[in-house]
N, C-alpha and C positions, 0 to 999 in steps of 0.2 A: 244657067247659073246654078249651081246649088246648093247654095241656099236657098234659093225661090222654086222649085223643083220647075224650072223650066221658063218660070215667069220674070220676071222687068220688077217685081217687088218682092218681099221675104214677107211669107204668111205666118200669122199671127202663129200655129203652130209651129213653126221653125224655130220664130226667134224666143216661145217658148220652150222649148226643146235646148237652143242653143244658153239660154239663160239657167237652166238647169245645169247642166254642164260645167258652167263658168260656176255657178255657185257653188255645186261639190267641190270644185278646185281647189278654191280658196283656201280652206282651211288647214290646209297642205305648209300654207306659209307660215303659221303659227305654230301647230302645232304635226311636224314633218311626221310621224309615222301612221296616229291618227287620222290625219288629216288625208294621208295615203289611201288608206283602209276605204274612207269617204269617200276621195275620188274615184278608186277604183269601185263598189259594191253601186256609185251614181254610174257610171259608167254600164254597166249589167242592169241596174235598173231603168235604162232610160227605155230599155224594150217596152217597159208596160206602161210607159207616159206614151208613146209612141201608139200605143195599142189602145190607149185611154181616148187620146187627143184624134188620132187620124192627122192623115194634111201632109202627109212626110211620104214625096214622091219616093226619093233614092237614100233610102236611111243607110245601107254600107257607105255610103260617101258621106253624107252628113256626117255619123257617128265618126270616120276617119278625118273630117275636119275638127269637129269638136273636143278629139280626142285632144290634139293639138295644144286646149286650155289647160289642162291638167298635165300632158309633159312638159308645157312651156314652165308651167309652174314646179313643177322636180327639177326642171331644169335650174330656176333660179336658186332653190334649196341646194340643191346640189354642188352649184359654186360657189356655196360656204364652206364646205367639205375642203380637206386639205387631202395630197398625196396621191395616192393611187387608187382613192375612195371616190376623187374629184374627176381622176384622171379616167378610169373607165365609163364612168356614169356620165362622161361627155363622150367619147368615144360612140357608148353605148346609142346615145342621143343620136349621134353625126350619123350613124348606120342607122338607124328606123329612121331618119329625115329622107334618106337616099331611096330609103323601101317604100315610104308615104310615096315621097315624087314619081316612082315609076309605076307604083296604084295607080296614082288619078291619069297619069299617060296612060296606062295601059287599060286599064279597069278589070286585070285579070285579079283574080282572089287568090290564084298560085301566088303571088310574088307578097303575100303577107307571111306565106311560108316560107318563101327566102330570104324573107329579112323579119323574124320575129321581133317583136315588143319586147327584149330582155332587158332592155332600160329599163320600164315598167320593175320589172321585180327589183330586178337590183335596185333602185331608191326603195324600195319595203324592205330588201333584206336590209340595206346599210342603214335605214332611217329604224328598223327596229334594234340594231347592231347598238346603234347609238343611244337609242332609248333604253335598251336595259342596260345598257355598257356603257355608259355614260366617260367618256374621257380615254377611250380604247379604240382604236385604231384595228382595222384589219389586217392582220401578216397577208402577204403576198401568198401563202399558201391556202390560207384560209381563204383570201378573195379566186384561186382557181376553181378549188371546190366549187366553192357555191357558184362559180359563174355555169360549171359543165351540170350541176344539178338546175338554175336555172334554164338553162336554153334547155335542156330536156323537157323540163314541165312545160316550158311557152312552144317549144315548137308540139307537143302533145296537144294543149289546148286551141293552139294556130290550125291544127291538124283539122280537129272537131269541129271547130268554127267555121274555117275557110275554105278548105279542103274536101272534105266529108262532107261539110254544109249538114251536119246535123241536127242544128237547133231550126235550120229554114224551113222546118216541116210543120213549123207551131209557132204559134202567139206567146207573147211571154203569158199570159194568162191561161192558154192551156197548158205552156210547159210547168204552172204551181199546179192545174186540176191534175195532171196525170203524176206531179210527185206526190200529191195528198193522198192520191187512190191508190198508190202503191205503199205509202208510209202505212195507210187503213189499212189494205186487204182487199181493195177495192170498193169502199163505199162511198 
């Protein structure tokens, strides 16, 4: 199961792990851009609860179910949205559903690069769209744009992550000691 990293119950780190998660989400429904910002920077930071706590056999799977909490929740924001604003950012959604499902079958880290998270951005771009632009709609030209600059930066980041596995070399706690020691000079 994993949630239980293998066991018949979910350990007290899981389901605080998995509580965290659901909480950054939240705030998503109130207040969509913010709330975004929340989810996502909970999301990067569950590395050092992870790193704090211990207890989290298969954290690339957990983190991929839990992610779940916070798109389910863009999701619901997002079918408030009218037009072509509603209409990709479900889209967007229906394609990383299909990339989640062939994760957990397959459990290869390639197929997050073939199906990026640009759901993910796009509810930030269109949830900030709305916050400064309050009553403004995206032209169809303006939402290409951003989608081909999108999937740029995600399949980049997907890259590093998944691909490269460049952060699997470090603890989120060493990944802050070696950007201090570089911000420093090295002290």
């Amino acid at each position: 199961m994993i949630l239980s990293g293998g066991r018949d119950t979910v350990t007290w780190q899981v389901a605080v792990f998995v509580a965290y998660r659901v909480a950054t989400a939240l705030p998503t429904l109130r207040w969509p851009f913010a709330g975004s910002l929340i989810a996502i920077v909970g999301d990067f930071c569950d590395l050092f609860l992870m790193d704090a706590i211990g207890g989290i056999e298969d954290y690339q799977r957990l983190d991929k179910v839990c992610d779940l909490a916070y798109m389910f929740v863009f999701l619901v924001v997002s079918l408030r949205w009218v037009g072509l604003e509603r209409s990709v950012a479900v889209a967007l959604f229906a394609f990383r559903m299909v990339g989640d499902a062939v994760f957990e079958w397959s459990g290869e880290r390639l197929v997050l690069l073939v199906f990026p998270n640009v759901f993910e951005f796009w509810f930030v771009a269109v949830a900030a769209w709305h916050h400064y632009r309050s009553g403004r709609s995206l032209a169809p030209r303006q939402a290409a744009v951003a989608l081909v600059a999108l999937l740029l930066g995600k399949e980049a980041q997907e890259y590093f992550l998944h691909y490269d596995r460049f952060l699997d070399q470090f603890s989120a706690f060493d990944a802050v000691i070696g950007i201090w020691r570089w911000i420093t000079g090295g002290r």
